[in-house]
N, C-alpha and C positions, 0 to 999 in steps of 0.2 A: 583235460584236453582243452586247446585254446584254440578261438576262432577268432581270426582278425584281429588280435592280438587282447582278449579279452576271454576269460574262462566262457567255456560251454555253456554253464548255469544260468549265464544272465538274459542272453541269444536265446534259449529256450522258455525261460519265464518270463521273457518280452513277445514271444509269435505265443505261448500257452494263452498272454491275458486277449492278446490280438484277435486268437480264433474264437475266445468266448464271447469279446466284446459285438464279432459278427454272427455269430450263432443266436445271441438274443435277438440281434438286429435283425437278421432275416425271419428266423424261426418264432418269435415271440411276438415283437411290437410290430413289424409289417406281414407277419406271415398273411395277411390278406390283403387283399391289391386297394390303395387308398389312396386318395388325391389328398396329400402333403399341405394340412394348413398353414400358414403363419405361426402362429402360436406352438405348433409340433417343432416345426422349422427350428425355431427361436431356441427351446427348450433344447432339443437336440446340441446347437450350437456350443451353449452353455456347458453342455454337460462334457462333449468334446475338448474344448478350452478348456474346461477346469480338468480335466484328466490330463492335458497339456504338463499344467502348470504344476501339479502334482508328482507328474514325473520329471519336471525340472526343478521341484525342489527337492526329492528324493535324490537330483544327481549330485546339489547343493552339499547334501550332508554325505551320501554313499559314493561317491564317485572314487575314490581310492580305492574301495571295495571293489570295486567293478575290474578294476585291472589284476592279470594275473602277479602270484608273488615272486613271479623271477623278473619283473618286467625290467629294462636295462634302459636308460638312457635319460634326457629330459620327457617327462609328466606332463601333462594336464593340472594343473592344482583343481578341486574343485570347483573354486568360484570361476576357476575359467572357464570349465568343462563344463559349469551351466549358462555362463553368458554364452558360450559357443553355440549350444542347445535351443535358447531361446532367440540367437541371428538368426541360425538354421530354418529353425523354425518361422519366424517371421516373414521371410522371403520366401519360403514354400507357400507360404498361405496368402501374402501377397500375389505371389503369380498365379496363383489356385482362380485371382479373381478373373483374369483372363481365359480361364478353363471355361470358367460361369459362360461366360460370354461366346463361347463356342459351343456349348452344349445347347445355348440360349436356341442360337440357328439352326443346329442341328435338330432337335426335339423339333423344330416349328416347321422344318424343313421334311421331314419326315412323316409329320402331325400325328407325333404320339401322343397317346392319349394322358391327361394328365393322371390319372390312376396308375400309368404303367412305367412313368419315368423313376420313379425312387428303384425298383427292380432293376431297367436301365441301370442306374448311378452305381446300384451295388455289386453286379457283377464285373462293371466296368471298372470298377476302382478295387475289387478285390483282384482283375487281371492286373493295375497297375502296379499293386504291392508287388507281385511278381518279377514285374520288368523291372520297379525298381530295385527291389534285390539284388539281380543279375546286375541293371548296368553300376549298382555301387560298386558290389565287388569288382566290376572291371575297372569300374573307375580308378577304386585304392589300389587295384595290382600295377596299370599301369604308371599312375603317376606313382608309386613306389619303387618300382624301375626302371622308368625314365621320366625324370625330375622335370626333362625338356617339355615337354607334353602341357605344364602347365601355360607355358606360353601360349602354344596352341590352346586350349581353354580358355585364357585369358583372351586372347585376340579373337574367338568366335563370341563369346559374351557380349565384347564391345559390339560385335557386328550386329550381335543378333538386337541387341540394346538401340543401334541407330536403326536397323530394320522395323523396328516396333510402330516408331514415328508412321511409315509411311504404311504400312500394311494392316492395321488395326480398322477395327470397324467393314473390314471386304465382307463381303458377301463370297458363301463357300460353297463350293458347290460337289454333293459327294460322292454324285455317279460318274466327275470327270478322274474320280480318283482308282488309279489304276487296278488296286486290290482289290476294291467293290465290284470293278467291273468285271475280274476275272473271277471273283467269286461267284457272280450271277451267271458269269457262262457257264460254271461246272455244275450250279446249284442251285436246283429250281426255286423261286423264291415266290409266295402268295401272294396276291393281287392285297390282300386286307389281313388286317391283325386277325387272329385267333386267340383271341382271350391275351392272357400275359405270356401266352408260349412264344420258345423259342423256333421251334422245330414242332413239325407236325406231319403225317402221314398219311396221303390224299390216296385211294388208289393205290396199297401196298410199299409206295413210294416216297421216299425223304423228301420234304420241303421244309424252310428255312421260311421265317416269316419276320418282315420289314420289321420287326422287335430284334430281332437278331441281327439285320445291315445296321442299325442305327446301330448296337453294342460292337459291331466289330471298328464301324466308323470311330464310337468314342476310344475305342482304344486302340485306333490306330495314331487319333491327334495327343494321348495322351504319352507315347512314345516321341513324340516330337517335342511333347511340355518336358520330358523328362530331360531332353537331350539337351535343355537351356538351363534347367531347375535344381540338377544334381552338381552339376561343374559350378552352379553358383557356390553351392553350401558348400565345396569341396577350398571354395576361397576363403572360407571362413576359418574351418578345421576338415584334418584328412584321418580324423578317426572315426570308420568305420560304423561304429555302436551312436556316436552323436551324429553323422549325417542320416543312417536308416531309423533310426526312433523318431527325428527330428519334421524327417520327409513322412511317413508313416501317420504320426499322429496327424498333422496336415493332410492328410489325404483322407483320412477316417471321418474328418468333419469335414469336408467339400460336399459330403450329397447334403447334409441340412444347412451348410452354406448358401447353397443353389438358392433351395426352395424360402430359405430366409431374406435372400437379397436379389435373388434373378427380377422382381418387380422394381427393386430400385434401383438396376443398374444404369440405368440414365442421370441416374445422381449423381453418381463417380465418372464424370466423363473428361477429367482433368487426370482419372487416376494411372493410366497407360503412360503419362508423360514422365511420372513418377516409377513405374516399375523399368520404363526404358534407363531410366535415371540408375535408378539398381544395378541394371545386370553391367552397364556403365562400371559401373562404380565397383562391383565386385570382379570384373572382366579384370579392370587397373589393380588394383589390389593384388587379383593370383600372379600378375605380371611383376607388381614392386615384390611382392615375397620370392617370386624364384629369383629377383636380382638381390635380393639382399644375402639370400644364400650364398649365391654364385659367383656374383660377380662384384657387385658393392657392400663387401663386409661389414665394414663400418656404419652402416644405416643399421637401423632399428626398426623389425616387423611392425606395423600396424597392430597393435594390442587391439583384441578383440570386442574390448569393453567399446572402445574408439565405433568399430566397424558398424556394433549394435545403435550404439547412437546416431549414427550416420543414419544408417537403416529407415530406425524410426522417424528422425527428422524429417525424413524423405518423403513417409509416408502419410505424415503427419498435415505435413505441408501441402501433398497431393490431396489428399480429402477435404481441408478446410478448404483450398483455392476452387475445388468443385461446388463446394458447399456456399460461401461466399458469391461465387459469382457462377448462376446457374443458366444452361442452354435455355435459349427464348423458346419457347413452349405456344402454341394457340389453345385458348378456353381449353379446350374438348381434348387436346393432347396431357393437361396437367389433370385433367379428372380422371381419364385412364389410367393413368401413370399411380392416383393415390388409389385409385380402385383396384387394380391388379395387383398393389402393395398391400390391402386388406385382405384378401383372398386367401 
């Protein structure tokens, strides 16, 4: 049996290693509630990334494997099927860093306690996997049967690409957000945390404890990250199997992303011009590829190898130009900033 135009086997031995990789994570190395050092942080990241890079060399050499044996039409060859893998990937975890940065003000906004935020991250981003499941699959159904659609994708990318510019750095504010609000009306919600609970029972009675608005908040922003983040990778490649492993393994490493970089996000503060730069750039792209389909034959797709290069440039460019030349800081602002980075 084939899903998404790839045998059963592979889809099931991709969510089988997914659900043990969090089963240790929650159950094993955080099963108790800990304030996320540096050095955890770090190591996490590492081991993430190389689990990355592992299964984009595994697509290196198996990727033909992967496709069922009646498959009909033009392929993927391998080496494109992992440069497509590791664009995917790149621009997930690019954007991921703008997630940082929302969780930043949310956690402070809320004043979780640092013990309880990895709990946070985990169940927020194991809802993510979720939604992003569903919105791939809608993604590949409909641009699979209406080609037109990428335009539309492509022209919101740009949008959201020039939006970036002016709406970065706002201050958020999550009680004007209509779904928090209506969940506080039906759901009585505790004045103070209760331990790392979600939900607790005053008086016979369900209550819902500010650990739980913060996890609905994260995951209400990160259906909006998704809604920029998946149509980007779908401008790369629209196979199925490389945009969800791609987005996945990016997601898997955002919680020790966080607690790795959230202290130096002052650092990259050239780096938003550069992800604006991205979605830019891959907005034009879904646009030149549905014209080269459709309408201008005679042109030639954007080769993938090309897009990944662009990518990195990009990004490359954006961190040294942060690094290089850094926001003016007073005394007691730069002590903070390396002190909260040692933590």
């Amino acid at each position: 049996m084939d899903i998404a135009g790839h045998p059963w086997f592979w889809w099931a031995s991709f969510l089988g290693f997914v659900g043990v990789m969090l089963a240790l994570d929650l159950g094993f190395f955080h099963r108790q509630a800990h304030v996320v050092k540096m050095r955890e942080a770090l190591t996490w990241s590492v081991v993430w990334i190389g689990l990355a890079l592992v299964f984009n060399v595994g697509i290196l050499f198996f990727w033909q494997h992967m496709l069922p044996a009646h498959a009909i039409g033009p392929q993927l060859s391998n080496h494109e099927a992992a440069m497509a893998f590791l664009a995917g990937y790149l621009i997930e975890k690019a954007l991921s860093v703008d997630n940082i940065f929302v969780f930043i003000m949310v956690f402070s906004y809320f004043r979780v306690p640092a013990q309880y935020q990895h709990r946070v991250l985990f169940f927020g981003i194991l809802g993510a996997l979720i939604f992003r499941a569903v919105f791939i699959a809608l993604g590949a159904a409909v641009i699979e049967r209406f080609a037109w659609t990428m335009v539309l994708f492509g022209l919101f990318l740009i949008f959201t690409g020039v939006k970036m510019l002016y709406v970065h750095g706002k201050q958020i504010d999550p009680e004007a957000n209509p779904v928090i609000r209506m969940f506080k009306r039906f759901v009585p919600v505790t004045p103070d945390y209760v331990g790392q609970k979600f939900f607790t029972r005053i008086d016979g009675r369900l209550w819902a404890t500010p650990l739980f608005v913060t996890l609905l908040f994260i995951e209400l922003t990160d259906i909006i990250f998704a809604v920029d983040s998946i149509p980007a990778i779908f401008a790369i490649t629209n196979d199925p199997l490389i945009v969800f492993t791609s987005n996945v393994f990016a997601i898997l490493g955002l919680r020790a992303l966080f607690f790795a970089i959230a202290g130096l996000m002052q650092l990259f503060h050239y780096l938003h011009y550069g992800l604006s730069a991205i979605l830019v750039f891959v907005g034009g792209k879904m646009l030149y590829g549905y014209l080269t389909h459709h309408w201008l034959t005679d042109w030639h797709e954007l080769p993938v190898a090309a897009s990944l290069g662009v990518i990195a440039l990009i990004l490359i460019a954006s961190i040294a130009v942060s690094v290089l030349f850094p926001p003016a800081r007073t005394h007691d602002e730069t002590l903070n900033l390396i002190e909260s980075a040692a933590k």
